[in-house]
ZADRENNU-798655 format. One record per atom (N, C-alpha, C, O): x, y, z. Coordinates in nm, 3 decimals. Layout:
BEGIN
+---------+---------+---------+
:       X :       Y :       Z :
+---------+---------+---------+
:       X :       Y :       Z :
...
+---------+---------+---------+
//
This chain:
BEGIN
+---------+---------+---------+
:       X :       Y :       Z :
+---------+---------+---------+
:  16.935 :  11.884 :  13.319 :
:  16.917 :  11.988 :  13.419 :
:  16.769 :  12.006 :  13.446 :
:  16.689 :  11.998 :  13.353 :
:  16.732 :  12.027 :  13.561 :
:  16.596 :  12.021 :  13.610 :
:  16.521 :  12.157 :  13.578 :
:  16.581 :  12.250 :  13.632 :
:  16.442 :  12.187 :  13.529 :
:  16.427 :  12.294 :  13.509 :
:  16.243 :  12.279 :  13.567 :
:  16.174 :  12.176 :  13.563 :
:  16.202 :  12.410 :  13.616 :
:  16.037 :  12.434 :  13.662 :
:  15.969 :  12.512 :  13.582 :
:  16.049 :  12.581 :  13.520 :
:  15.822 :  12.543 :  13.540 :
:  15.780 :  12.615 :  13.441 :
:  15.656 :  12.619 :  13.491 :
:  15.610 :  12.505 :  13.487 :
:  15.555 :  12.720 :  13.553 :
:  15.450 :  12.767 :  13.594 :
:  15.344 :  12.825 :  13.457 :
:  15.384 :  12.914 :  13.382 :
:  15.240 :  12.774 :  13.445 :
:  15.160 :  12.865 :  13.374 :
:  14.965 :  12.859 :  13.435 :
:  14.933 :  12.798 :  13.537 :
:  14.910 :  12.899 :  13.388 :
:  14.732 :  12.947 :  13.432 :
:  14.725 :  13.062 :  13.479 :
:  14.613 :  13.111 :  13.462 :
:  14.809 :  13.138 :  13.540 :
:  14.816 :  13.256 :  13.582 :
:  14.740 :  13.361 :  13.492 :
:  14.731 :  13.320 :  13.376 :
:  14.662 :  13.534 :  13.520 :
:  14.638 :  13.558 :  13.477 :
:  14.538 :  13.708 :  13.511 :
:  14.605 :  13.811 :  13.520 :
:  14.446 :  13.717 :  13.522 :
:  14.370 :  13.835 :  13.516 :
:  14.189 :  13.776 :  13.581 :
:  14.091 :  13.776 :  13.506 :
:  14.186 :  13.753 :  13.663 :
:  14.067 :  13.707 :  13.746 :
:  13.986 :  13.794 :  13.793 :
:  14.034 :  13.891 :  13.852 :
:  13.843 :  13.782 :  13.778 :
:  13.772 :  13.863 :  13.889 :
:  13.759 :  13.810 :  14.019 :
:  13.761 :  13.688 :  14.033 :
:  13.742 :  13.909 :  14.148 :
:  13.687 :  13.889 :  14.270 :
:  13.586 :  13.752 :  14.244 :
:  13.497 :  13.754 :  14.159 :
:  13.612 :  13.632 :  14.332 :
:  13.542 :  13.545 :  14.329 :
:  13.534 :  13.399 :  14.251 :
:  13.488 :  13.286 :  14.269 :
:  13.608 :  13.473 :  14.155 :
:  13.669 :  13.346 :  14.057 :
:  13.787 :  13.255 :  14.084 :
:  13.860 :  13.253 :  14.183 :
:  13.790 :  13.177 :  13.972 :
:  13.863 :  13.057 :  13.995 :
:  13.982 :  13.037 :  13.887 :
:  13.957 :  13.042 :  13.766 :
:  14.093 :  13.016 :  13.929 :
:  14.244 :  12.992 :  13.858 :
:  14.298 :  12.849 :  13.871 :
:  14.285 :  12.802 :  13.984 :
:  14.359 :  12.763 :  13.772 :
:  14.446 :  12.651 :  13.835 :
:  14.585 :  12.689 :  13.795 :
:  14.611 :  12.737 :  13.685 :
:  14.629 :  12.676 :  13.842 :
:  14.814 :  12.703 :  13.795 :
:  14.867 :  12.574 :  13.765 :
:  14.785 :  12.489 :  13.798 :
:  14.928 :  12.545 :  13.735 :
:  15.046 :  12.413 :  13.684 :
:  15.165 :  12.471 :  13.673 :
:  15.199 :  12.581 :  13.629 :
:  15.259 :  12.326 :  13.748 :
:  15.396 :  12.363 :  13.731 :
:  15.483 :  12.261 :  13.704 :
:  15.542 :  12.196 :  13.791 :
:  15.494 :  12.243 :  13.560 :
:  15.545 :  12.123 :  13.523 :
:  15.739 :  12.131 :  13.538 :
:  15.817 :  12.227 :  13.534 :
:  15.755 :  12.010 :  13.552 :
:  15.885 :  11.944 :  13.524 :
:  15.962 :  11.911 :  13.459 :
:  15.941 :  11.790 :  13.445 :
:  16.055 :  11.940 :  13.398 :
:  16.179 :  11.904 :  13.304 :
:  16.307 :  11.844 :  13.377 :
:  16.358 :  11.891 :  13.478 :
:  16.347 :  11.737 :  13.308 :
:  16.501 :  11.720 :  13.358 :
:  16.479 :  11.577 :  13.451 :
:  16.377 :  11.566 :  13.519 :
:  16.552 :  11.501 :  13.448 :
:  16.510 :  11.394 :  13.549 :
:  16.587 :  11.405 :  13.695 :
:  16.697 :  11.461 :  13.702 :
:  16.531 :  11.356 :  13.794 :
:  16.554 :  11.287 :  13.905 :
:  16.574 :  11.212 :  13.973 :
:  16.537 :  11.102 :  13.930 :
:  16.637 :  11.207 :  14.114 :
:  16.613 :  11.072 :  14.140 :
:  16.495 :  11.054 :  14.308 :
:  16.450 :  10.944 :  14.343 :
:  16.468 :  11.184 :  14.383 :
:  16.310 :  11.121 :  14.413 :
:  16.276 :  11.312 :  14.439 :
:  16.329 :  11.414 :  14.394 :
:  16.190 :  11.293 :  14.509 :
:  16.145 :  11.432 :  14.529 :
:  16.135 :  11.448 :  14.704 :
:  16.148 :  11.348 :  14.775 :
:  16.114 :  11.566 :  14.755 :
:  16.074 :  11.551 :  14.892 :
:  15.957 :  11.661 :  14.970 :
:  15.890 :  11.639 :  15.070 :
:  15.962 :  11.789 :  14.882 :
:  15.835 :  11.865 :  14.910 :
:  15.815 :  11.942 :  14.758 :
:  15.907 :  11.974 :  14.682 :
:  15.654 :  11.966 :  14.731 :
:  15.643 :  12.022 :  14.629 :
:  15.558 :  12.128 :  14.717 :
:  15.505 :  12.108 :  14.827 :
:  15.559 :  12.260 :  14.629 :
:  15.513 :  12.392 :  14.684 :
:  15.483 :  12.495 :  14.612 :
:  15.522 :  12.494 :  14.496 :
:  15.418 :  12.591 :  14.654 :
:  15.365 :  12.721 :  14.582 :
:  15.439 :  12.830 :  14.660 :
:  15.435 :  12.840 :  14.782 :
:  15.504 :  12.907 :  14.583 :
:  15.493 :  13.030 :  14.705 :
:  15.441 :  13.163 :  14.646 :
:  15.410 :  13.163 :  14.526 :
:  15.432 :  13.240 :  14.695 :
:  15.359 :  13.363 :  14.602 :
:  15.418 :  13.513 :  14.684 :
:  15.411 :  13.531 :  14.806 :
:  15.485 :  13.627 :  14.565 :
:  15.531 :  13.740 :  14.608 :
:  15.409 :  13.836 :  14.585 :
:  15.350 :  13.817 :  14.479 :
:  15.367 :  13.925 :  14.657 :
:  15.272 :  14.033 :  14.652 :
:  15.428 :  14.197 :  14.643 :
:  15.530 :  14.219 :  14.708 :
:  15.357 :  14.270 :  14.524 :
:  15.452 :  14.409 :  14.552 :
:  15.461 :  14.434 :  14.728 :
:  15.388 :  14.400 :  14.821 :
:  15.601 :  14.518 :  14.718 :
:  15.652 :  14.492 :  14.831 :
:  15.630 :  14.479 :  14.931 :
:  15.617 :  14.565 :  15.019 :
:  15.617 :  14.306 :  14.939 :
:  15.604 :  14.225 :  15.020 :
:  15.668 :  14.083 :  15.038 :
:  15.657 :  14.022 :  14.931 :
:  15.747 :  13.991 :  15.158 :
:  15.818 :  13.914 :  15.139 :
:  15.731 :  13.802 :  15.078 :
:  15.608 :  13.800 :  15.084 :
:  15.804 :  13.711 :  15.020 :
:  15.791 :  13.581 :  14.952 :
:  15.713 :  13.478 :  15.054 :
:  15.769 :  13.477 :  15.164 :
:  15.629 :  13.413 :  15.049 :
:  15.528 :  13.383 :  15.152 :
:  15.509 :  13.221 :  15.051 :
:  15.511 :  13.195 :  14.931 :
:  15.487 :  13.118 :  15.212 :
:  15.423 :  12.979 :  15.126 :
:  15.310 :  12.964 :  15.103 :
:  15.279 :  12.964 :  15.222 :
:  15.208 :  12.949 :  15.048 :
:  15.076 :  12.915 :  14.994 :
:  15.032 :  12.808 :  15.050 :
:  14.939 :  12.807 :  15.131 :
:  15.113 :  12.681 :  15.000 :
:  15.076 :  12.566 :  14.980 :
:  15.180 :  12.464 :  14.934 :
:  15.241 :  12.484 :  14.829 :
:  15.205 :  12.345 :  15.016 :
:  15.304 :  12.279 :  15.010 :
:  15.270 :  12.134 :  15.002 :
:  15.151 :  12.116 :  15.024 :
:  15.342 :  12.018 :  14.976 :
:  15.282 :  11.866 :  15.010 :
:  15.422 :  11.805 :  14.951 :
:  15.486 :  11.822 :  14.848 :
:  15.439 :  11.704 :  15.097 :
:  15.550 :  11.615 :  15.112 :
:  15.515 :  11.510 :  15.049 :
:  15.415 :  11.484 :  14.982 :
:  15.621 :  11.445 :  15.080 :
:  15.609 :  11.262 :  15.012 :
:  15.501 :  11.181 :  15.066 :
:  15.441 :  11.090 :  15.010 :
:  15.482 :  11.238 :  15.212 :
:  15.393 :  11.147 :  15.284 :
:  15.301 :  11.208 :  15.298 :
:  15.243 :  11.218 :  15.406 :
:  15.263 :  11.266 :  15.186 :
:  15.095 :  11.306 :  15.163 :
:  15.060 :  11.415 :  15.246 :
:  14.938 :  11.428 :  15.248 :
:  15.117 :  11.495 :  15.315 :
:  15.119 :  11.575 :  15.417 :
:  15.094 :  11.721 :  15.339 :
:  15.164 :  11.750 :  15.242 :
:  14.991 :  11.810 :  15.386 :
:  14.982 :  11.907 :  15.304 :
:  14.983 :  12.097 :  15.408 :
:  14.922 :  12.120 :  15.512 :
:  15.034 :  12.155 :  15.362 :
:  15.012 :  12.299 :  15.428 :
:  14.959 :  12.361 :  15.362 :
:  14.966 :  12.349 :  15.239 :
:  14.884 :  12.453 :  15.426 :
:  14.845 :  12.567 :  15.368 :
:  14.847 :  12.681 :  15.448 :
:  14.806 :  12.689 :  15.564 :
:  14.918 :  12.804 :  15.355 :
:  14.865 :  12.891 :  15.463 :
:  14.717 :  12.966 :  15.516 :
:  14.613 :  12.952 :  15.453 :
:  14.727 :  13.048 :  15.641 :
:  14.594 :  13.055 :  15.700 :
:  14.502 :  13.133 :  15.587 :
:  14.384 :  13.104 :  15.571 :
:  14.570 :  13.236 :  15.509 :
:  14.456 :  13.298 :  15.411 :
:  14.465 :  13.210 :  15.317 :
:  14.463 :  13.273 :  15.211 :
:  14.475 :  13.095 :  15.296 :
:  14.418 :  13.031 :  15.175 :
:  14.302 :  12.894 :  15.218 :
:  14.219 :  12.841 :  15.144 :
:  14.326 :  12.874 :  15.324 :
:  14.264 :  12.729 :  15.380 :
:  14.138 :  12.729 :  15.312 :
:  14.079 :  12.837 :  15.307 :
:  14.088 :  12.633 :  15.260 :
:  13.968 :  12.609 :  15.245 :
:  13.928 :  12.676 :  15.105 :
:  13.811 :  12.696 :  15.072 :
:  14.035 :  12.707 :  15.032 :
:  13.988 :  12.820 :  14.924 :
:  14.112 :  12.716 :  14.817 :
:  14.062 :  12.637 :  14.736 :
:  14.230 :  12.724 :  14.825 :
:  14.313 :  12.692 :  14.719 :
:  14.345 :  12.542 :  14.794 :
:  14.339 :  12.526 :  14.916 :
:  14.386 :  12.423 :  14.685 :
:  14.427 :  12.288 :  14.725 :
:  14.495 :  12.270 :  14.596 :
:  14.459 :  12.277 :  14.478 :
:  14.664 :  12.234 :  14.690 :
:  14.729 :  12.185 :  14.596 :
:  14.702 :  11.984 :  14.568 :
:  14.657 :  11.897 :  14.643 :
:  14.761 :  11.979 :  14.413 :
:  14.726 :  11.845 :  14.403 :
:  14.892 :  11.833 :  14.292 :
:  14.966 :  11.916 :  14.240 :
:  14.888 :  11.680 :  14.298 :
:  15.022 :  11.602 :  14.207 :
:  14.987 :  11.514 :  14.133 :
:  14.923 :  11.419 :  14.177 :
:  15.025 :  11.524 :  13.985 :
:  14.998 :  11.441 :  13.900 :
:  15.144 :  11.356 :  13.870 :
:  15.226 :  11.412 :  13.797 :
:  15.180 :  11.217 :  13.930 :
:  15.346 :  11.178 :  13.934 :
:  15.361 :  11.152 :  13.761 :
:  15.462 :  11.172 :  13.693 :
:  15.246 :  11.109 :  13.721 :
:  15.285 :  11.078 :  13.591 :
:  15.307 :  11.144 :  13.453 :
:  15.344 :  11.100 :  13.344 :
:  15.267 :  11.279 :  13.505 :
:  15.299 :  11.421 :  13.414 :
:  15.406 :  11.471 :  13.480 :
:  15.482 :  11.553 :  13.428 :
:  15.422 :  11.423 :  13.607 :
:  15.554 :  11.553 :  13.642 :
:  15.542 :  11.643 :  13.711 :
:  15.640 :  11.695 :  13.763 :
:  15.402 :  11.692 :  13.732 :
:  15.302 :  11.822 :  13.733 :
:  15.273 :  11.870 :  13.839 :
:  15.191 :  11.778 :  13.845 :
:  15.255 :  11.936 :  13.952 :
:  15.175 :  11.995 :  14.049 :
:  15.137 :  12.125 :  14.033 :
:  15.195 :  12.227 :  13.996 :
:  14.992 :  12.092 :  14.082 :
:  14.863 :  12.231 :  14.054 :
:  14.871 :  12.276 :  14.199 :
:  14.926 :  12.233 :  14.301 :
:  14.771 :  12.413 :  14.158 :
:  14.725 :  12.443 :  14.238 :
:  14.590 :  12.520 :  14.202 :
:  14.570 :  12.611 :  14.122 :
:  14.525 :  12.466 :  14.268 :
:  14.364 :  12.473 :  14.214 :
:  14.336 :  12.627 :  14.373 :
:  14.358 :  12.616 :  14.494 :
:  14.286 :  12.745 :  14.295 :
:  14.266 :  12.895 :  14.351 :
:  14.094 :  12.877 :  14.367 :
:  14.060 :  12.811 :  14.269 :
:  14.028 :  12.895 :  14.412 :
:  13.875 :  12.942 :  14.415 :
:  13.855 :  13.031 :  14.515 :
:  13.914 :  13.034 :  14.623 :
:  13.757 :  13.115 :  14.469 :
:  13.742 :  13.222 :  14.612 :
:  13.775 :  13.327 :  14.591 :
:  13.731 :  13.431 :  14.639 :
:  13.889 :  13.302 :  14.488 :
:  14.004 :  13.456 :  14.492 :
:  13.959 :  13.589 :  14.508 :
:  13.860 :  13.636 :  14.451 :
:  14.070 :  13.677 :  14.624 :
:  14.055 :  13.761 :  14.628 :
:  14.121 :  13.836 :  14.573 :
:  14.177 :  13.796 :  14.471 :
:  14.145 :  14.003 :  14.627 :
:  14.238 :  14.068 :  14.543 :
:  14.368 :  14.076 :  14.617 :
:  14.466 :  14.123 :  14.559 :
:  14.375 :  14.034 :  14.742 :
:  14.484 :  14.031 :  14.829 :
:  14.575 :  13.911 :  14.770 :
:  14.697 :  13.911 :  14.781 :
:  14.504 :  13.813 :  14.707 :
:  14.550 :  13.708 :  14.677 :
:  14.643 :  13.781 :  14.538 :
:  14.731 :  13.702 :  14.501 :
:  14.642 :  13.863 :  14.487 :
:  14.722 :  13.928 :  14.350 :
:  14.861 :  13.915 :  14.370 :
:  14.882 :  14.014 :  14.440 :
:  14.954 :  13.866 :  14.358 :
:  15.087 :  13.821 :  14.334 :
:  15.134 :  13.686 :  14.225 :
:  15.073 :  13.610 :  14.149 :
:  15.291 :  13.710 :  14.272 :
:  15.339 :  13.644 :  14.156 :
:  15.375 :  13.485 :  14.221 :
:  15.456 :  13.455 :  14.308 :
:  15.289 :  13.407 :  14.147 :
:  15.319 :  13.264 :  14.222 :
:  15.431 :  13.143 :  14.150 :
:  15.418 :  13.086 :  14.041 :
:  15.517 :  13.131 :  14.227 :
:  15.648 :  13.061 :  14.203 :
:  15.590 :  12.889 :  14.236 :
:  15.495 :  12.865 :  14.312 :
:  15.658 :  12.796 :  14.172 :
:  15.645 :  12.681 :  14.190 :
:  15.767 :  12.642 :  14.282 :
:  15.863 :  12.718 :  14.263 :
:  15.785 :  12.564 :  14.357 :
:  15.914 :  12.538 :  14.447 :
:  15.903 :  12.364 :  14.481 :
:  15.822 :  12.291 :  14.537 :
:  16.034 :  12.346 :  14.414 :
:  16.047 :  12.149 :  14.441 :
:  16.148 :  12.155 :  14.534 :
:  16.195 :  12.268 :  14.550 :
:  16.220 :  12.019 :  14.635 :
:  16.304 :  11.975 :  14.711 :
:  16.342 :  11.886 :  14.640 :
:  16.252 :  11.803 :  14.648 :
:  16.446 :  11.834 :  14.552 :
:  16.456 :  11.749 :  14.458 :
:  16.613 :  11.681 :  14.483 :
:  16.702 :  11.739 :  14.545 :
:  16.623 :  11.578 :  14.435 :
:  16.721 :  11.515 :  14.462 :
:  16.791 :  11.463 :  14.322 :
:  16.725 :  11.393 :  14.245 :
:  16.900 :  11.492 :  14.296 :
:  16.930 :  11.478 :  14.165 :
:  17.090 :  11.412 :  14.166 :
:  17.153 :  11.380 :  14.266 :
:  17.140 :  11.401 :  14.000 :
:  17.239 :  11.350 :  14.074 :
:  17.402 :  11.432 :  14.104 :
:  17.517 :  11.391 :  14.119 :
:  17.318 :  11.595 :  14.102 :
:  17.408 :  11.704 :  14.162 :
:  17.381 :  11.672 :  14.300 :
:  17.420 :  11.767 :  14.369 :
:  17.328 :  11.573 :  14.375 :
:  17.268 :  11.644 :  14.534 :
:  17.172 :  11.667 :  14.544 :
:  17.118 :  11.645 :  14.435 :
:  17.073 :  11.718 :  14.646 :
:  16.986 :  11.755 :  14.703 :
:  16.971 :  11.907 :  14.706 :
:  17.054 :  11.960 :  14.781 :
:  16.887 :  11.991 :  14.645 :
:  16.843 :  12.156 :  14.682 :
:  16.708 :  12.176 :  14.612 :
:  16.643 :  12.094 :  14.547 :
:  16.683 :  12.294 :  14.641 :
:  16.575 :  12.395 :  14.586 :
:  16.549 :  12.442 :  14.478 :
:  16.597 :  12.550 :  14.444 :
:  16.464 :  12.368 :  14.398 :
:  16.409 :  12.450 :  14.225 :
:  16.362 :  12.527 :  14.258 :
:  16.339 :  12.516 :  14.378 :
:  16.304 :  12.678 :  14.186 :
:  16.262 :  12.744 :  14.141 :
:  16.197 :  12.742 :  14.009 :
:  16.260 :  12.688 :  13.918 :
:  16.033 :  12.814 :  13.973 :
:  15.993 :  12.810 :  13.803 :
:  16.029 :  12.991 :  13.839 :
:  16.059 :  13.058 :  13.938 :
:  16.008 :  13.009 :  13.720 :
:  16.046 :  13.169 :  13.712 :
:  15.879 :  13.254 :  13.740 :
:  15.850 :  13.369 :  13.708 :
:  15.806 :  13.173 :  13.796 :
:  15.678 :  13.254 :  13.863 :
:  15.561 :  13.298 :  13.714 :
:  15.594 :  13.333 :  13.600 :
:  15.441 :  13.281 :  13.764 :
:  15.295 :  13.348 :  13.725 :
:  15.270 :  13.446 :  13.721 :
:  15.184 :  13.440 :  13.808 :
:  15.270 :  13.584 :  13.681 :
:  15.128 :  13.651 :  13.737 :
:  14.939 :  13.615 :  13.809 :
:  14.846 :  13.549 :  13.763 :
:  14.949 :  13.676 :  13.907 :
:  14.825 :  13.618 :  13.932 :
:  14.745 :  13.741 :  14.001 :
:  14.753 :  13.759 :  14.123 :
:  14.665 :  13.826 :  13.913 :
:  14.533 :  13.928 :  13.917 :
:  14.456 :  13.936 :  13.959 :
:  14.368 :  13.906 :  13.878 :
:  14.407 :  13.967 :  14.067 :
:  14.225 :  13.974 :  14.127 :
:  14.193 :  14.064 :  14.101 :
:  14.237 :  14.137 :  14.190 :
:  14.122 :  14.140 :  14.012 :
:  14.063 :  14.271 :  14.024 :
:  13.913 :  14.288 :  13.939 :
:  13.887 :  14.240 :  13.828 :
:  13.862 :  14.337 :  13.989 :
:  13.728 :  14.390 :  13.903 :
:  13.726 :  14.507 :  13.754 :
:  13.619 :  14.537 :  13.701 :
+---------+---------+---------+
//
């Protein structure tokens, strides 16, 4: 069973820098988008940062130029490297795969980070 697991999360000041990791358990048989998403108190579930098979990457507009996700195939692993951080940026960041297994095709979930900006 595939299971997701997020950790780096944490307690940051204004300006500083976080990497998150979200490693992989369970095998597969390919992948099709890997992603960040991040919940702020009440507020909906929002994408960060995403990257397909074909190298294709999103980000959203408050992160551009500040957070870049990256994939390590041979750990399993996708980061996401934070710099800049603000305090708006304070929510809980979920890892999210498109995975193909041999239940089918759907949506992982890791059970999410904390992630702190404050002075």
């Amino acid at each position: 069973q595939v299971q997701l697991a997020e950790s780096g999360g944490g307690l940051v000041q204004p300006g500083g820098s976080l990497r998150l990791s979200c490693a992989r358990s369970g095998s597969i048989f390919i992948w099709y988008i890997m992603g960040w998403y991040r919940q702020a108190p009440g507020k909906q579930r929002e994408l960060v940062a995403s990257l397909d098979r074909d190298g294709q990457q999103n980000y959203a507009d408050s992160v551009k130029g500040r957070f870049r996700i990256s994939l390590d195939n041979a750990k399993d692993e996708v980061y996401l490297q934070m710099n800049s951080l603000q305090p708006n940026d304070t929510a809980v960041y979920y890892c999210y795969q498109d995975l193909a297994t041999r239940s089918g095709r759907r949506d992982y979930w890791g059970q999410g980070t904390q992630v702190t900006v404050s002075s």
